[in-house]
N, C-alpha and C positions, 0 to 999 in steps of 0.2 A: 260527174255531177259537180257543181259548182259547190263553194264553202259554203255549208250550213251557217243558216244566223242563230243566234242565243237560243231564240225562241223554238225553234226546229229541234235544237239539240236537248233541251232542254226537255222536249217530247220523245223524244224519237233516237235520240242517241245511246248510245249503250246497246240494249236488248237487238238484235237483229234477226230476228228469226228464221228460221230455215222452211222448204216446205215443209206443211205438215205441223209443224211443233207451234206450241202456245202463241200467241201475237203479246198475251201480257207476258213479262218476266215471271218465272217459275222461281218460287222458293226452293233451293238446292238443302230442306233440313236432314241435312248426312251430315257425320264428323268425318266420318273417314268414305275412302271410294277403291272400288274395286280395280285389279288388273288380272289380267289371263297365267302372267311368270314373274317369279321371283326376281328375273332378271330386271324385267322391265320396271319394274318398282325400284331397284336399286341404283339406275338410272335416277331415277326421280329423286331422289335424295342423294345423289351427288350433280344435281343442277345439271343432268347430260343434255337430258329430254324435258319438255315442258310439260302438266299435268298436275292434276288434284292426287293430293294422296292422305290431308288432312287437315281439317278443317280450322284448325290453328295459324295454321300460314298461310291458306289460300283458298277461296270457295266462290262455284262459278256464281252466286248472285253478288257475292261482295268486289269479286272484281267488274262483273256484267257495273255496277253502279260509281266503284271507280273510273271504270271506264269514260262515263258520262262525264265525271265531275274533271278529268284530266282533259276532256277535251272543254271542255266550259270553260278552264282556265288556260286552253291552250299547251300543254304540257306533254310528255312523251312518256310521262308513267305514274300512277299513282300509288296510292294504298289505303286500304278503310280501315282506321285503328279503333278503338272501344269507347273511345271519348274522345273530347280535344283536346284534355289534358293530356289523354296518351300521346295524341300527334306530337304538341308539342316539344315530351319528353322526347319521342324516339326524332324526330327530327333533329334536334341537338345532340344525342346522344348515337344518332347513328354516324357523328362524325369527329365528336370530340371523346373525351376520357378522365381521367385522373391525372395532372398536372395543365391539364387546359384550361382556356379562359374564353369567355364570351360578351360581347357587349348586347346591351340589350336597354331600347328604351324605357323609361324610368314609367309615364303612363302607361303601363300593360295593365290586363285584367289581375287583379289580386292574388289568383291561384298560381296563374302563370310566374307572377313577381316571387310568390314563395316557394313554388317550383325548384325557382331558378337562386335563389339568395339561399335556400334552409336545406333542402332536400336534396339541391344536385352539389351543394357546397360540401354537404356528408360525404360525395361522393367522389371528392377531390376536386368538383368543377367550381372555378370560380368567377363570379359574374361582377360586372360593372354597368352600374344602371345608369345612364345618362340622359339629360334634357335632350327632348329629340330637338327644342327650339333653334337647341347652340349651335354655332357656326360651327366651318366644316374647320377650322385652324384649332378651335375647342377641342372635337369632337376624334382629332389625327391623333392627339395626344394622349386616348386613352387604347391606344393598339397596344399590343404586345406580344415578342415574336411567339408568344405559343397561345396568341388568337383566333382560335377555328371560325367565329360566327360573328354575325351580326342579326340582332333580331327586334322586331317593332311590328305595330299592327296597325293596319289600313287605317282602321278608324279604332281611337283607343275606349274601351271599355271603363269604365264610364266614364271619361273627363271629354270624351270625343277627339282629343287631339289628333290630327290628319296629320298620316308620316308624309315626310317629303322623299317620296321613293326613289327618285332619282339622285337627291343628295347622298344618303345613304348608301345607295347602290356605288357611286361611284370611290367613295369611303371603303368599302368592303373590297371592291375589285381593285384597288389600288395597294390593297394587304393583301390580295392572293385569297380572300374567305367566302363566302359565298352570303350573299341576305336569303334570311327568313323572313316570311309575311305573313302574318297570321291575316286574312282575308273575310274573318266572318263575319261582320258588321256589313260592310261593304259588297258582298259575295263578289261572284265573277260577272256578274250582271249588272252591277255598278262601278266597276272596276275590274281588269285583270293586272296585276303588278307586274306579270315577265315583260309586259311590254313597255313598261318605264324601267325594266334593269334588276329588277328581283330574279333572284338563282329559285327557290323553293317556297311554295305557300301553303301554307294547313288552316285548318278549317275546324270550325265547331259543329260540324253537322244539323248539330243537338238545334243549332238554334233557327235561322231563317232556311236553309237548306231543307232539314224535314218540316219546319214550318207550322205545325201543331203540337208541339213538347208530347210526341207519342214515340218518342226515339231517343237515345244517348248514342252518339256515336261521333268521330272526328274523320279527317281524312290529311291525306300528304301530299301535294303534289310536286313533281320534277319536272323545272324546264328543261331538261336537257342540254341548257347552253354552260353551266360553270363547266368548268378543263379541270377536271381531280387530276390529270397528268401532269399538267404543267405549275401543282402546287403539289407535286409528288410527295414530299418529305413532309408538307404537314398535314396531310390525310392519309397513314400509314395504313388503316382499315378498310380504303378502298383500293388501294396501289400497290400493294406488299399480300404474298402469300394467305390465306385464310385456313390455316391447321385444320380447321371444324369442316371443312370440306375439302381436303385433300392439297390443299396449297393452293385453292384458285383463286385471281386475282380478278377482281370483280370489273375494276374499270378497261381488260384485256379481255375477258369472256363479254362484256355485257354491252360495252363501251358507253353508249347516251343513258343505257339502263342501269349502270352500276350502280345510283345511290337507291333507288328504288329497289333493287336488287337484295340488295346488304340488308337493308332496311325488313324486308321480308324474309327472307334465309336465316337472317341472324336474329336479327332483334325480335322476331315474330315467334320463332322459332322458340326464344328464352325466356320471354319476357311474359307472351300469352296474351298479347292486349289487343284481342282480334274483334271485331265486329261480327255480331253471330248473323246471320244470315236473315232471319226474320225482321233484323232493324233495320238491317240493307234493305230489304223488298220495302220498309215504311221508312226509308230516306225516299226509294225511287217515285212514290206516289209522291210526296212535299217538290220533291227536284221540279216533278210533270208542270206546277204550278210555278216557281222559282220566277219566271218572267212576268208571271201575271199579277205575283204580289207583291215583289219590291218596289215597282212605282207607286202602288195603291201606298203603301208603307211610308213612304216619301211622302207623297201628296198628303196624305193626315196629318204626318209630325209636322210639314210647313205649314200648313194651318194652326195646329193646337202652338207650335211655337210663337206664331205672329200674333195668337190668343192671348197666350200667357205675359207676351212683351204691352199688353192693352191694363191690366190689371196691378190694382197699387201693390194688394200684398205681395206681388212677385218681387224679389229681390233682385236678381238677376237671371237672363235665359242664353246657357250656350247650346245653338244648334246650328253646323256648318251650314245650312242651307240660307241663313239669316244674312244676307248683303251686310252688316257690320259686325258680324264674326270675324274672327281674330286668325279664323280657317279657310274662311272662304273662300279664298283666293283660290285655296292649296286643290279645296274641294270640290271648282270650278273647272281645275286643270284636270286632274287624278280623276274626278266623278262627276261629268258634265252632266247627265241622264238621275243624279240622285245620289245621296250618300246612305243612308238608311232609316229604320223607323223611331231611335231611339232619340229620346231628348233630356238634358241634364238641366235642373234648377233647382234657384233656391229661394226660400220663403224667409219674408223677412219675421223675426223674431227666434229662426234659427231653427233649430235640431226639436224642441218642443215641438211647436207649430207646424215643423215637416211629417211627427210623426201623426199628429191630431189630423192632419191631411189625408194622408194616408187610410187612415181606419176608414175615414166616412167616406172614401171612396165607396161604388157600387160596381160600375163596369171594371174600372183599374185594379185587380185583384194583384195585395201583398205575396209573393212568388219571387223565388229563387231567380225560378229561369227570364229570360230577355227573349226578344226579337222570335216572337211566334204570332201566329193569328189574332189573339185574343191581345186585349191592353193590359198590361203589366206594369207594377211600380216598387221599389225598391229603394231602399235608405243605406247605400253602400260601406257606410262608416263603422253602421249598427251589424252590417250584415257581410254581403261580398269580402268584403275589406277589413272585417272587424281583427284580424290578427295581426295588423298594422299597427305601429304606436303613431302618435300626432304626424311625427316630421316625418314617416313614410310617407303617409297620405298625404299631406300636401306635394310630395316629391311625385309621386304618383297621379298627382292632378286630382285629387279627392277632396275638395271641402268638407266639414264636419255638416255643413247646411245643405251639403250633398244630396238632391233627390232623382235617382234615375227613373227615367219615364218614359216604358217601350211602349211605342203605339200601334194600338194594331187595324186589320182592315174591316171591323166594324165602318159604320156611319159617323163622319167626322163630326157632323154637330153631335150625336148623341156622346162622342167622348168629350167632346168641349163642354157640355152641361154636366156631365161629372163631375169633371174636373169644377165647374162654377157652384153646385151645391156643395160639393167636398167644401171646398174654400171658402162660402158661408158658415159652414158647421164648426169649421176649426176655426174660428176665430169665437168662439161660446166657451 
């Protein structure tokens, strides 16, 4: 059969049923699963033989849905973690430790920035957040020989800034490290990053992927192409002995599958930060649609944004889809088909008037979450981001006049007269 297109997979990929058995994915709700000998279970826990044996490391609905989303992005192995924030941890953590360092651009989503600055700093990791703007003569300068990673995201949360994947990537491969790409904004449907030169991309599940905020879940995936061999020495946790299963060496038993490997065996195994199997079955139903709503998603926010650039109290509107966006370009290259549904602005008379905005919206409901069906708006300063002082947020790309604004696949005029009562009200 010929390569499946987005759309196909997006249906059809994953679940492949056998005769006889369900056509939909079965929810596998077991923790644990049976074998006939003791023998053969012992196998199974020392990585002999492949097989379920507990629902903490591996369950056939969560990998049946990784499955899908590794082939979405192209990729040779995945894993479903319990959120994005988990992907993101174990992603960096499945390859760095305590005296390592990571670059990471400085726009990421705010959890991620404190992730990475507070939590993994406890942990001996230490990060260095950089303009992704800066040149690459900038950007050489901030390597260091016990640099494991580099990491940034397609489209950043909420400042929108659009990485330049392939600057980046060839930054990292030129230090032996592998890029990270956080890819949720963007999904695999607007973008897949292996093919501009990204090593591993994760995922918020949580957000456009299940598509109706009825799921928390993340995901991991491996291209296959970084060489852990040929940067031997400084990824000792995939190339050197593993105690906790009898000395195997992950990129020798697994070879294209080692970091995905590691990453389940080990981190899944300690850590616990699995996806239970019921949010997989309600990823796989948001995935079915995945093709059918990001354009809709796109085609809203171009409207409501070439809306909001019509209107005096609008102060200013970034949205890479906007021909004089400062991304465009980037967005035009990396995401020809659309970048996503989300839009950043700000009202003139500032953080007041953003929030008077906000209330007297009706369809835009105040909510945490981003980038699902329904239109959603958020004050990132007050909110996402509130654990940031001044000069993070602006490092972060966060104005204080900051209003993020996910659009969703409602009827575009009916979000456009929201948004235009809203903005009659709060000016009272």
């Amino acid at each position: 059969m010929q390569k499946l297109s987005q759309d196909t997979i997006c249906i059809q990929g994953g679940w492949q049923p056998k005769n006889g058995e369900p056509r939909i994915l079965p929810i596998y709700q077991s923790t644990t699963f049976q074998y006939d000998t003791s023998d053969y279970m012992g196998k199974l826990f020392d990585l002999e033989v492949n097989g379920y044996f507990y629902t903490r490391l591996q369950n056939p609905t969560c990998d049946t849905v990784a499955s899908k989303i590794c082939a979405l992005e192209g990729g040779v192995g995945a894993v479903l973690t319990s959120s994005g924030q988990a992907a993101t941890f174990l992603a960096l953590f499945n390859i760095c430790g305590a005296g390592d360092h990571i670059i990471s651009s400085a726009t990421i989503y705010g959890g991620s920035s404190n992730l990475m600055t507070v939590t993994m700093k406890k942990m001996g990791v230490e990060v260095t957040l950089v303009d992704p703007d800066a040149s690459e003569e900038e950007l050489e300068k901030e390597f260091r020989p016990n640099t494991k990673a580099v990491f940034g995201e397609t489209i950043a949360n909420p400042s929108l800034v659009v990485l330049d994947i392939e600057k980046f990537a060839r930054l990292a491969h030129r230090h032996g490290v592998p890029l990270i790409v956080d890819n949720t904004f963007a999904t695999p449907i607007n973008c897949r990053p292996f093919e501009w030169g990204a090593d591993i991309v994760t995922h918020s599940t949580t957000k456009y992927m299940d598509g109706h905020a009825a799921a928390v879940g993340g995901c991991i995936v491996d291209s296959g192409n970084f060489d852990w061999e040929a940067n031997k020495e400084r990824f000792p946790g995939l190339t050197t002995p593993d105690d906790s299963y009898h000395g195997i060496i992950y990129t020798e038993r697994f070879g294209k599958m080692a970091y995905t490997m590691k990453a389940t065996a080990q981190l899944m195994r300690d850590l616990g930060t699995c996806q239970s199997p019921q949010n997989a079955f309600l990823l796989n139903l948001g995935l079915e649609t995945l093709h059918l709503r990001m354009p809709r998603h796109c085609e809203n926010a171009q409207k409501v944004a070439e809306y909001l650039l019509t209107r005096d109290e609008v102060a200013w509107v970034n949205y890479p889809g906007l021909p004089d966006n400062k991304y465009h370009a980037l967005a035009e290259k990396y995401m020809p088909n659309g970048t996503c549904g989300v839009i950043s602005f700000g009202l003139k008379g500032g953080k007041e008037v953003a929030v008077r905005f906000m209330d007297h919206l009706k369809l835009g409901a105040i909510v945490t979450h981003v980038a699902d069906a329904r239109t959603s708006v958020l004050h990132p300063a007050s909110h996402t981001h509130r654990q940031l002082n001044e000069e993070q947020l602006i490092e972060a790309g966060v104005q204080p006049d900051l209003i993020r604004f996910s659009v969703g696949i409602e009827g575009a005029n009916d979000i456009i007269a929201d948004i235009d009562q809203a903005l009659a009200a709060s000016k009272a």
